[in-house]
N, C-alpha and C positions, 0 to 999 in steps of 0.2 A: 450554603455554598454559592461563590460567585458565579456569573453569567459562564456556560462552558465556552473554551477556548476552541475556535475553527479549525479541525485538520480535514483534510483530504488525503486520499490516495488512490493508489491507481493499482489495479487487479493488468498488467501487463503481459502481453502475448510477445512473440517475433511473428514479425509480419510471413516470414519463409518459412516456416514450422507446419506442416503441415497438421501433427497433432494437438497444434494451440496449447502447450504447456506453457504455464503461468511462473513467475516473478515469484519468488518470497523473499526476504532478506533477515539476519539474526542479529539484534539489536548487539550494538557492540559491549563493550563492561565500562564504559565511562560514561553511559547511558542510561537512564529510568527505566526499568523493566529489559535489563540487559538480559541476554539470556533468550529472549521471547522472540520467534517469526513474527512478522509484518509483513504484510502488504506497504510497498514502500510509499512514500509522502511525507508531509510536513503541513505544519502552520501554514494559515492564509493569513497575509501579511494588511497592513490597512492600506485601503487603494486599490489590492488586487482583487479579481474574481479567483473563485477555484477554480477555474480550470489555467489560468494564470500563474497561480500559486503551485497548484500541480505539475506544471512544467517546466517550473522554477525547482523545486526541490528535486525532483527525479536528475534535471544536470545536474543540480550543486552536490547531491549527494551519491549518484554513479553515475555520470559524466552522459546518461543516453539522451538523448531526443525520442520524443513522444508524440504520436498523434494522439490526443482524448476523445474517444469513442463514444458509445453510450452511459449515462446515468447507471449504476446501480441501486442504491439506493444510501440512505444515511440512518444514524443511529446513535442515540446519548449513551456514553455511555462513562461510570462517576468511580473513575478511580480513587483511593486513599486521601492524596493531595491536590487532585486537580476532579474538574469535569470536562468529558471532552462530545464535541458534535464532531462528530466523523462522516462525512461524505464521499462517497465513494465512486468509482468511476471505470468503467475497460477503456482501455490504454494500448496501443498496439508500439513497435519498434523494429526497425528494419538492422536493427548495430547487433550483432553478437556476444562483442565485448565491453565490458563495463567494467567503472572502477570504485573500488568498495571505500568511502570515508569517513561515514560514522558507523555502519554496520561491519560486523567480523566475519560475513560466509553468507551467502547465497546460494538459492537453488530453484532450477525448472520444472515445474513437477506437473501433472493431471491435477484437477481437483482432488480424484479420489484420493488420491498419494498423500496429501495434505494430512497431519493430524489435526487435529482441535484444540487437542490439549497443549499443542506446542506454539499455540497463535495465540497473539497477544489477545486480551480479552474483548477486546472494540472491535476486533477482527472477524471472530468466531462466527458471528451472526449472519458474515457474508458467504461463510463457506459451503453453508447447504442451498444456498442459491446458484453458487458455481458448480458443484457435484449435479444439481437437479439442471444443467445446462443454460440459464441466463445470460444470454451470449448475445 
């Protein structure tokens, strides 16, 4: 398999939430792995850092602005067709509203509320670090 390609994403709070519910989004159907929750993000592009690329895709794809928080952590992980290095990040936002354009549905949730089975599989790995509080 070739060298895996860079994505990043951001584990995203609302800065005014007192309870810190998190960001998911549902991969649209004209999409790979349609169907699947995400933690949203995208490719890093040549030239940019991730946290760059990270605040790049978060506008292009629902319209927020982001502050990039803390590190979480990364992880390979070798889908059918591709391989991917996933880097991951908390991400905070003061916008409410956002605008859905490759993803079909959204939702704020706790960690616990989270399923596993419903996150893309690169995902998974970050969610018992958010359940067990990595903040």
């Amino acid at each position: 398999m070739t060298q895996p390609v860079h994505v990043v994403a951001a584990v995203i709070f609302r800065t005014h939430d007192s309870e810190k519910k998190i960001l998911t989004v549902r991969r649209g159907p004209d999409q790979s792995g349609a169907g699947a929750w995400e933690f949203p993000g995208g490719k890093v592009e040549a030239g940019e850092s991730p946290i760059q690329a990270l605040k790049r895709e978060i506008e292009e794809e629902l319209g927020l602005s982001v502050h990039v928080r803390d590190y979480i952590g990364e992880v390979v992980h070798d889908y059918p067709a591709k391989s991917i290095r996933l880097s991951v990040y908390w991400a905070e936002t003061e916008k409410e509203e956002l605008v859905l354009v490759d993803h079909d549905a959204f939702k704020w949730s706790l960690p616990e509320e989270i399923q596993s089975a419903d996150l893309s599989a690169a995902d998974r790995p970050f969610l018992e670090k958010l359940i067990h509080g990595k903040r």
